[in-house]
TILUMTI-496174 format. One record per residue: residue in three letters; x, y, z of N, C-alpha, C in turn. Coordinates in steps of 0.02 Angstrom, whole numbers, always signed. Each point is the difference from the previous one (the first is absolute). Example, Ala and Ser with C-alpha at 12.3 -4.5 7.8 and 13.67 -1.06 7.14 Angstrom:
2
 type    nxx    nyy    nzz   caxx   cayy   cazz    cxx    cyy    czz
  ALA   +660   -284   +390    -45    +59     +0    +45    +60     +0
  SER    -18    +53    -36    +42    +59     +3    -39    +55    +37
//
This chain:
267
 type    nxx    nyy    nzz   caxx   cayy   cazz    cxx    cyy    czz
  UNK  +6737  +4794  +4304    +15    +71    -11    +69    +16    +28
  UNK    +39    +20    -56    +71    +36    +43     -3    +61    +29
  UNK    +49    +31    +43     -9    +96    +25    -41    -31    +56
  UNK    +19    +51    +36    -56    +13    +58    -46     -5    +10
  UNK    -68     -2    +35    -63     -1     -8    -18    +86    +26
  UNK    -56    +30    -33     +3    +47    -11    -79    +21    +14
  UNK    -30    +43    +23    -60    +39    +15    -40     -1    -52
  UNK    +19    +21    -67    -20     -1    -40    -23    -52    -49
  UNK    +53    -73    +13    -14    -37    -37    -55    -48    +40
  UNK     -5    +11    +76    -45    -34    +47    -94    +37    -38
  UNK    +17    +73    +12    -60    +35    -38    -24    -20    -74
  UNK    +39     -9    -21     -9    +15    -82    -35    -82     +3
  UNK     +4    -69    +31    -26    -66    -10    -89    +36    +53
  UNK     +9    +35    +39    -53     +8    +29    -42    +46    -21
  UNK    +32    +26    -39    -54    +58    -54    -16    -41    -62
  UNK    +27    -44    -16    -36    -48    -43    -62    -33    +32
  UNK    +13    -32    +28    -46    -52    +44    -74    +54    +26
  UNK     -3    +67     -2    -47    +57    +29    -33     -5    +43
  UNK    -35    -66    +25    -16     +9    +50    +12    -67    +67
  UNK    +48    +18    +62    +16    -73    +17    -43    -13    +83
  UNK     +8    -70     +1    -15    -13    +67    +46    -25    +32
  UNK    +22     +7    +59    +83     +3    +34    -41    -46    +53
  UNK    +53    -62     -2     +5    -53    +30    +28    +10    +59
  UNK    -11    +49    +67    +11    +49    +57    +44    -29    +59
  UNK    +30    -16    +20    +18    -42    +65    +56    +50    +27
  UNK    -21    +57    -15    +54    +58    +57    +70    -21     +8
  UNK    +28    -54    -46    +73    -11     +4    +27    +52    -34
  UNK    +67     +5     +0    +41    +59    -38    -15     +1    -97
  UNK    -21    -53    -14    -31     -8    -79    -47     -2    -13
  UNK    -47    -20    +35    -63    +21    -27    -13    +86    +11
  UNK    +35    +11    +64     +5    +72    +19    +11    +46    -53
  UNK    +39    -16    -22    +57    +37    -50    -61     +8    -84
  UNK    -16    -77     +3    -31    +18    -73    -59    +19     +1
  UNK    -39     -6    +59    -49    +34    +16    -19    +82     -9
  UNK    +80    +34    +53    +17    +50     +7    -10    +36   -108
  UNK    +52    -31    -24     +8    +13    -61    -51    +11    -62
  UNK    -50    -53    +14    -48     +7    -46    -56    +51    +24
  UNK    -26     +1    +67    -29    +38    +20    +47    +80    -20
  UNK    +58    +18     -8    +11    +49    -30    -16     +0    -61
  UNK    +43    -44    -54     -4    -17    -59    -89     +2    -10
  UNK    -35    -42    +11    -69    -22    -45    -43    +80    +40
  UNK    +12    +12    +51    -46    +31    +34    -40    -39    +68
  UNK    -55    +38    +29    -18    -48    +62    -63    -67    -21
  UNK    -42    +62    -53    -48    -48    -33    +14    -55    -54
  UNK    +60    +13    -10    +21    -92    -43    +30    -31    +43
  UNK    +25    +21    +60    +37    -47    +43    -57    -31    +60
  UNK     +4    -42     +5    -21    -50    +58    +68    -27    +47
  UNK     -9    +11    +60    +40    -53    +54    -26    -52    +20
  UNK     -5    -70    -11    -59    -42    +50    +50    -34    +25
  UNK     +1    -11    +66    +25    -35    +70    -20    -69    -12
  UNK    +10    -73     +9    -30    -72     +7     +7     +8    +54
  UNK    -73    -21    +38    +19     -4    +84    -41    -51     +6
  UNK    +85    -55    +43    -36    -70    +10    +34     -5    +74
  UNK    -10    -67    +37    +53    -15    +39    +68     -4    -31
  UNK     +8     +1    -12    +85    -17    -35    +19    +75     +2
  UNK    -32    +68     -4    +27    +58    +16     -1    +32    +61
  UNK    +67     +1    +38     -7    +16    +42    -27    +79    +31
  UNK    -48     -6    +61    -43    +63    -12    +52    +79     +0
  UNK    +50     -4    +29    +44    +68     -8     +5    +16    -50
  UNK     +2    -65    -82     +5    +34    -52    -49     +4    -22
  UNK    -41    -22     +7    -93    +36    -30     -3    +74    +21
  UNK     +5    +12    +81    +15    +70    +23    +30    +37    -25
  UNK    +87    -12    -23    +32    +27    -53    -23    +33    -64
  UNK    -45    -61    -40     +8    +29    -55    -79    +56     +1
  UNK    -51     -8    +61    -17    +57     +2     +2    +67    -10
  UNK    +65    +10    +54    +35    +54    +27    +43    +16    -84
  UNK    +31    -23    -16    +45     +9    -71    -63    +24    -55
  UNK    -52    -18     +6    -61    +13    -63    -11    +65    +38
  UNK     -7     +5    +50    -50    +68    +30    +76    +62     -6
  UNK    +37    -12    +34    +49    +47     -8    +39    +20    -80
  UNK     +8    -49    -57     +3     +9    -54    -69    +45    -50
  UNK    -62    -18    +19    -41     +7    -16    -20    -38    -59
  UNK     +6    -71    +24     -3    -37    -88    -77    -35     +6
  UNK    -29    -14    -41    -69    -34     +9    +22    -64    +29
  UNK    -49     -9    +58    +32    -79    +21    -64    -43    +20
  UNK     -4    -47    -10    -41    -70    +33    +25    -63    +27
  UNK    -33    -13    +53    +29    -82    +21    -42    -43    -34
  UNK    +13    -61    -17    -42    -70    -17    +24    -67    +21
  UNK    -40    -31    +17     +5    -41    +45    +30    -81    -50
  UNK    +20    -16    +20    +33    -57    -57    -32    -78    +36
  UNK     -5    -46    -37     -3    -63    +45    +27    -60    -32
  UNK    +72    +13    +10    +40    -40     -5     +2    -71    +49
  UNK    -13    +38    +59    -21    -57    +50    -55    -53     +3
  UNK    -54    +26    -40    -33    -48    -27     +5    -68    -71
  UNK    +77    +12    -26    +14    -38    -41    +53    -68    +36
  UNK    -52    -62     +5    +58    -50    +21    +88     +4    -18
  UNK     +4     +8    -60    +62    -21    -24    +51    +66    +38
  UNK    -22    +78     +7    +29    +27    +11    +15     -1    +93
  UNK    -62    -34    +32    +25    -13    +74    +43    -68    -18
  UNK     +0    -44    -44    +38    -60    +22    +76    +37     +9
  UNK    +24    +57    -48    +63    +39    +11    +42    -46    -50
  UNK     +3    -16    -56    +45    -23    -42    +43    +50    -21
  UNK    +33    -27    -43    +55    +58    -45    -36    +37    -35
  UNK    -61    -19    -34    -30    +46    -37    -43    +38    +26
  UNK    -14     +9    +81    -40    +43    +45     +6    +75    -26
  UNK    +69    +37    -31     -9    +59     -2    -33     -4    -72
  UNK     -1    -18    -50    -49    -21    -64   -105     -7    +48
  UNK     +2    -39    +34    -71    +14    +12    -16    +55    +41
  UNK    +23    +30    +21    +10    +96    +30     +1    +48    -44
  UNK    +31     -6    -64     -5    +44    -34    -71    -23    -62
  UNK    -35    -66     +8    -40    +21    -36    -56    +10    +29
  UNK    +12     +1    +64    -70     +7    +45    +36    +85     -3
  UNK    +25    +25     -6    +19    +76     -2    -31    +20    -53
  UNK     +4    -23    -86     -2    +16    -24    -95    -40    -27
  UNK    -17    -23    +24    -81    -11    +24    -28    +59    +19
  UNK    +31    +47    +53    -23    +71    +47     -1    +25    -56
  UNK    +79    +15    -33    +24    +68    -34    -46     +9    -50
  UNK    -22    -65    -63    -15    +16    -69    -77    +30    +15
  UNK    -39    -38    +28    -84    +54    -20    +30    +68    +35
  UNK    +35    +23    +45    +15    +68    +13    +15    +48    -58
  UNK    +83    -47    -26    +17    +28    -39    -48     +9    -67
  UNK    -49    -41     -6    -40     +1    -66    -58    +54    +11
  UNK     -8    +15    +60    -58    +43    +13    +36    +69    -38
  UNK    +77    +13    +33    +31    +58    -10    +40    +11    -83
  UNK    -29    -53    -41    +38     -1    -57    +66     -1     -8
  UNK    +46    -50    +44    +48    +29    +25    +59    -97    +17
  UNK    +50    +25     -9    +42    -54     +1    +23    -11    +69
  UNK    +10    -72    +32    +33     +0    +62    +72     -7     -5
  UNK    +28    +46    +42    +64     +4    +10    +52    -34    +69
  UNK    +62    -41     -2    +16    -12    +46    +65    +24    +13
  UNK    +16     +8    +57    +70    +49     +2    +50    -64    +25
  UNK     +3    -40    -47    +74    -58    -34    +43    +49    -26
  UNK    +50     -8    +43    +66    +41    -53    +79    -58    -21
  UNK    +21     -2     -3    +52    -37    -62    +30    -50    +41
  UNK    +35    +30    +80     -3    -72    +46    -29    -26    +31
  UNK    -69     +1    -32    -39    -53    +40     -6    -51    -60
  UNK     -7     -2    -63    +13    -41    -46    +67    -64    +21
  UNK    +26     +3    +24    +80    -54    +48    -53    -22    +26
  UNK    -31    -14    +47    -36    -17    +63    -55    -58    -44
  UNK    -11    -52    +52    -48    -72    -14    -72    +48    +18
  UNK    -39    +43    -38    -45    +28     +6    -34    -20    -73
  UNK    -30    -52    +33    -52     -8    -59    -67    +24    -15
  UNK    -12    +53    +47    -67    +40     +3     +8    +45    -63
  UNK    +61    +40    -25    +26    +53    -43    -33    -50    -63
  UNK    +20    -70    -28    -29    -14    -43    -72    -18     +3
  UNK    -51     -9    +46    -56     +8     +9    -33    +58    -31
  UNK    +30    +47    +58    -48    +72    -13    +12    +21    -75
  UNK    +56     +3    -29    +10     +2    -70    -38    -49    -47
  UNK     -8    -48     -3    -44    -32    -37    -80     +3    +14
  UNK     -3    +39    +61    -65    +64     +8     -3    +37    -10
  UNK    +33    +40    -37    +12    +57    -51    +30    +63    +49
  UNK    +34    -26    +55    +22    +93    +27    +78     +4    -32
  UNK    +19    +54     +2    +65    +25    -33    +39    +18    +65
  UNK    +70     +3     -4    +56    +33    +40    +28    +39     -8
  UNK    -34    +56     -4    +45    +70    -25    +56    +24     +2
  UNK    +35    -38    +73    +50    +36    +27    +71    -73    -32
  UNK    -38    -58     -9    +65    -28    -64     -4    +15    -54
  UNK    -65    +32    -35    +11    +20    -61    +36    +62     -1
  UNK     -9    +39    +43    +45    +66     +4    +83    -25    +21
  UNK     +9    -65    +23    +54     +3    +16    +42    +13    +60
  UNK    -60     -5    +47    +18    +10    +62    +14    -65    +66
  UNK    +45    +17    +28    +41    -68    +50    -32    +42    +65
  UNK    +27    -64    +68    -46    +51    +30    +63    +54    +59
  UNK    +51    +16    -33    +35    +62    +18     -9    +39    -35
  UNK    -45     +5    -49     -7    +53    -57    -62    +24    +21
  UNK    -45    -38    +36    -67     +8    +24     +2    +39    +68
  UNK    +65    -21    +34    +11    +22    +75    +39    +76     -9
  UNK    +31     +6    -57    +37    +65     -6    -54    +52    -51
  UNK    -27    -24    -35    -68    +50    -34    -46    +14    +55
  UNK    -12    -46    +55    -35    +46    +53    +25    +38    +32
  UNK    +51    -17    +18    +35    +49    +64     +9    +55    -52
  UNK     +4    +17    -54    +24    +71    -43    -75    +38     +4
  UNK    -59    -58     +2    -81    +24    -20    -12    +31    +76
  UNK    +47    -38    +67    -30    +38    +57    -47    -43    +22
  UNK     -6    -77    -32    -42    -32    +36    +26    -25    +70
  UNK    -27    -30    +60    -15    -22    +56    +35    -81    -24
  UNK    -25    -14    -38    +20    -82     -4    +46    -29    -41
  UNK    +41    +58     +1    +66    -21    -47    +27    -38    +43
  UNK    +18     +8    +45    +27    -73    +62    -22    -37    +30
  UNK    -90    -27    +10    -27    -19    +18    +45    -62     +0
  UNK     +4    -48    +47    +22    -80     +0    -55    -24    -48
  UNK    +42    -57    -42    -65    -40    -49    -40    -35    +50
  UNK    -52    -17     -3    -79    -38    +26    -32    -32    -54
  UNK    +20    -51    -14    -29    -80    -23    -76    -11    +33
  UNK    -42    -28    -37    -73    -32    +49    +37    -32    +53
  UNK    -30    -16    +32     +6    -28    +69     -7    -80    -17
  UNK    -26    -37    -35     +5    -49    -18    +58    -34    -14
  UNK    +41    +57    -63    +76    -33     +9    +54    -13    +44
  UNK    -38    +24    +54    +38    -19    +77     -7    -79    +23
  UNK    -43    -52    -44     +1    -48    +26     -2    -62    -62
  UNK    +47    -46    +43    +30    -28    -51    -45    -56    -27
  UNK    +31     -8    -78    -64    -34    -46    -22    -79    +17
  UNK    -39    -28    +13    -26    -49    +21    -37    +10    +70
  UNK     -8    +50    +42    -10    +10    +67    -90    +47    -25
  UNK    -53    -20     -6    -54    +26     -6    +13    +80    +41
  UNK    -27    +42    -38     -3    +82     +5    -73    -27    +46
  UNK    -18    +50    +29    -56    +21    +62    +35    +56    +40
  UNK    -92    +13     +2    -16    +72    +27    +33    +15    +48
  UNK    +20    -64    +49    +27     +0    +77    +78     -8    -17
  UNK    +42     -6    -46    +54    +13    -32    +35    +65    -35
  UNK    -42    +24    -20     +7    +67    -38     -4    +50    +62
  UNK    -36    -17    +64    -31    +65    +48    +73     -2    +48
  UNK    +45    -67     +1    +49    -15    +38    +63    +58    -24
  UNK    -29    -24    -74    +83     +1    -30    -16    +99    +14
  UNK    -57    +27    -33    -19    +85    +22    +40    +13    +67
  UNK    -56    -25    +34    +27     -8    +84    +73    +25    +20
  UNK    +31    -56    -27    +89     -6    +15    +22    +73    -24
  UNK    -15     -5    -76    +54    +58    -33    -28    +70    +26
  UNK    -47     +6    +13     -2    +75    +30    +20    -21    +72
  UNK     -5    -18    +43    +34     +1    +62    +72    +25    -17
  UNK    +38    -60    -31    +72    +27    -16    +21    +59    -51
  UNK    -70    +25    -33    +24    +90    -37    -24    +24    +82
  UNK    -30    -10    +32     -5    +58    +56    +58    -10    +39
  UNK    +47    -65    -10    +68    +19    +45    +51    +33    -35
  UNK    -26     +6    -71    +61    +56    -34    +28    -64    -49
  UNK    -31    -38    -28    +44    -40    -52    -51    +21    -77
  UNK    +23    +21    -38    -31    +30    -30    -15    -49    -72
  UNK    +69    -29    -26     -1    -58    -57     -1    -70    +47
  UNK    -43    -29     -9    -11    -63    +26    -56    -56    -38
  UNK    +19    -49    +25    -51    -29    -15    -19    -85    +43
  UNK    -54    -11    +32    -28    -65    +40    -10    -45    -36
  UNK    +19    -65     -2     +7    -36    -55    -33    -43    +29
  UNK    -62    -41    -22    -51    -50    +54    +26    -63    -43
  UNK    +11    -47    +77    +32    -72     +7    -44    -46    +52
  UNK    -55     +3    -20    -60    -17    +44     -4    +40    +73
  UNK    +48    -41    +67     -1    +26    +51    +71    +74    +30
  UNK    +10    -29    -67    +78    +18     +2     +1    +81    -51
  UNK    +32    +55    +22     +5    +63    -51    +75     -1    +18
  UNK    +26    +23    -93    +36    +10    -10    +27    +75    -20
  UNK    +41    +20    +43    +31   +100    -11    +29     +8    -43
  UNK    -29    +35    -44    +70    +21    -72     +7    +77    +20
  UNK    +56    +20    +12    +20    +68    +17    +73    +23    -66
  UNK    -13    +54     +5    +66    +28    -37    +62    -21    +65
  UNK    +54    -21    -48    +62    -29    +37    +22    +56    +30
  UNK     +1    +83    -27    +13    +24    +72    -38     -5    +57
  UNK    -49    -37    -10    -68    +32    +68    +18    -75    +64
  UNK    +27    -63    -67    +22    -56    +51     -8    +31    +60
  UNK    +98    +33    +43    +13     +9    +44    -74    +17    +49
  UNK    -22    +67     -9    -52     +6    +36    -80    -25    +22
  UNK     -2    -56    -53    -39    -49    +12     +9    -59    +71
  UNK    +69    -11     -2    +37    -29    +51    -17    +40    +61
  UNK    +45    +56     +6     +3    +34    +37    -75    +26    +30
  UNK    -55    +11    -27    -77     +3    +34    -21    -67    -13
  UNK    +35    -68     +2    -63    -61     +0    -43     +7    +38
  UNK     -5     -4    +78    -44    +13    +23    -46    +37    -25
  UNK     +1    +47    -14    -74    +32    -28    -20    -29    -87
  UNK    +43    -30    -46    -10    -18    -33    -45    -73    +12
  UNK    +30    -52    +50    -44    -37     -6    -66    +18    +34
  UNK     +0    +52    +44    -59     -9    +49    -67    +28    -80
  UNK    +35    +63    -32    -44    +19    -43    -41    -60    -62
  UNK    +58    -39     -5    -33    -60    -77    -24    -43    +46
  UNK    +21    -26    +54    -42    -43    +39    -80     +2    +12
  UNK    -18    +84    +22    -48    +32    +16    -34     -6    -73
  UNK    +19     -4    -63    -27    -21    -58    -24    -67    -31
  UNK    +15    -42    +75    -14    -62    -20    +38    -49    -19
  UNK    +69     -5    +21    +61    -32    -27    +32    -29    +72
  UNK    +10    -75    -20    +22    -32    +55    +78     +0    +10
  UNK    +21     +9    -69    +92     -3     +7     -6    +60    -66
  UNK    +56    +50    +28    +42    +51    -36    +63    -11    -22
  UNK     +4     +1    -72    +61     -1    -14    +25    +75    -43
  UNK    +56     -3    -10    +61    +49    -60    +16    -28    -58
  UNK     -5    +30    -63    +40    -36    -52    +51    +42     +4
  UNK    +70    -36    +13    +68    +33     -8    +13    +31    -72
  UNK    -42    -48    -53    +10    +31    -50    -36    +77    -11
  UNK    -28    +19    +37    -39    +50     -5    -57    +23    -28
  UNK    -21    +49    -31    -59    +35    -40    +24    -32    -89
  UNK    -62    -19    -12    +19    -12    -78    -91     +1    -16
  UNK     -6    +21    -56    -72     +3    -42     -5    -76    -18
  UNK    -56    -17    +22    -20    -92    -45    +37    -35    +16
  UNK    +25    +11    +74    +41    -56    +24    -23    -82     -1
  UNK    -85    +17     -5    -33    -71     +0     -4    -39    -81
  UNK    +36    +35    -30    +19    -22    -70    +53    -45     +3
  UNK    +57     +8    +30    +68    -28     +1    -14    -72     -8
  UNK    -66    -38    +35    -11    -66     -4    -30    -44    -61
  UNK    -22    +60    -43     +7    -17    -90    +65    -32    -36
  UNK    +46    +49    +25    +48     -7    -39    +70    -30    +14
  UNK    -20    -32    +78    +49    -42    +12     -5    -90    -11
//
């Protein structure tokens, strides 16, 4: 689609579709299309359902509470069990492919109860990215409203902030799984570390971050302005990821990047 992405053309794919189920994870896109259809369809064609597994960390389960109750959108959690599929604890490349169809396992009898299509809030750059879950859930029949409308995700971050949403700036939040790199078995006692760490360091004020699990070893991805002050409080930086279960703390100089655990695909 050329032009802008536009309110209308986000509505007009979601007034087709009449009634959806929103694939919920309180990030700034699911937020957003959530927000939208629940205007657009109304409250009774819209569904929010939350996946709540280990791999979500509990602040954002809490989150997308608080965002359903204060929006007033119909909302449910469901419990996913991804963790019960070998291939997806072994953690291969195709780990985010067995997440989204153990997602989309939850979503469809929901969505079929409600006569109603599942929706995921994929917008245009996440298509770049080694995310092979997007072709999963799609060949499970959910749609992406917000690439068919044409939306990137500054078009997603600037249509909220105009709507007055809360999570137009939210920092992105990935499962917690993609915090650890592929060949290293996912567990329960891995995922609670990697939780652990990153809220310690949002309660010291780092707000985009991310703990990158290296067995004993975590790795800091910070925005390159935040470097300096990472330095400058180590002490409390290591005492906090330590206290999460981490024997050595490190920095990536390179900083904050989305799917940094991708880079080893494609080198």
């Amino acid at each position: 689609m050329s032009g802008p992405a536009t309110l209308e053309a986000l509505s007009e794919r979601l007034g087709a579709l009449e009634r959806v189920v929103v694939a919920f994870s309180g990030g700034a896109d699911s937020a957003f299309l959530a927000k939208v259809a629940h205007d657009t369809l109304g409250r009774d064609r819209t569904l929010a359902v939350t996946a709540i597994s280990p791999s979500l960390a509990p602040a954002e389960e809490a989150d997308c509470r608080s965002i359903a109750e204060e929006w007033g959108l119909r909302w449910m959690g469901v419990r996913t069990a991804e963790m019960e599929d070998p291939a997806y604890v072994a953690n291969g490349p195709d780990r985010c492919a067995r997440c989204k169809s153990a997602l989309m396992d939850a979503l469809t009898p929901i969505a079929a109860a409600e006569s109603a299509t599942v929706v995921l809030g994929v917008n245009l750059d996440d298509l770049g990215d080694h995310r092979p879950g997007q072709a999963a859930a799609s060949a499970l029949g959910a749609r992406f409203p917000l690439v068919e409308a044409g939306f990137d995700k500054a078009s997603v971050r600037e249509w909220s902030r105009r709507l007055g949403l809360r999570t137009w700036d939210k920092p992105a939040a990935a499962c917690l799984s993609s915090r650890i790199a592929y060949g290293t078995p996912v567990t329960l006692g891995s995922l609670r570390s990697i939780a652990d760490a990153e809220a310690a360091l949002r309660s010291l004020g780092f707000a985009q971050l991310r703990v990158r699990h290296h067995g004993t070893l975590a790795r800091i991805e910070v925005e390159l302005d935040a470097l300096a002050t990472v330095l400058a409080r180590r002490d409390e930086v290591v005492d906090a990821v330590a206290a999460a279960g981490y024997t050595y703390v490190t920095v990536d100089l390179a900083g904050f990047r989305s799917g940094s655990m991708n880079e080893v695909l494609t080198r």
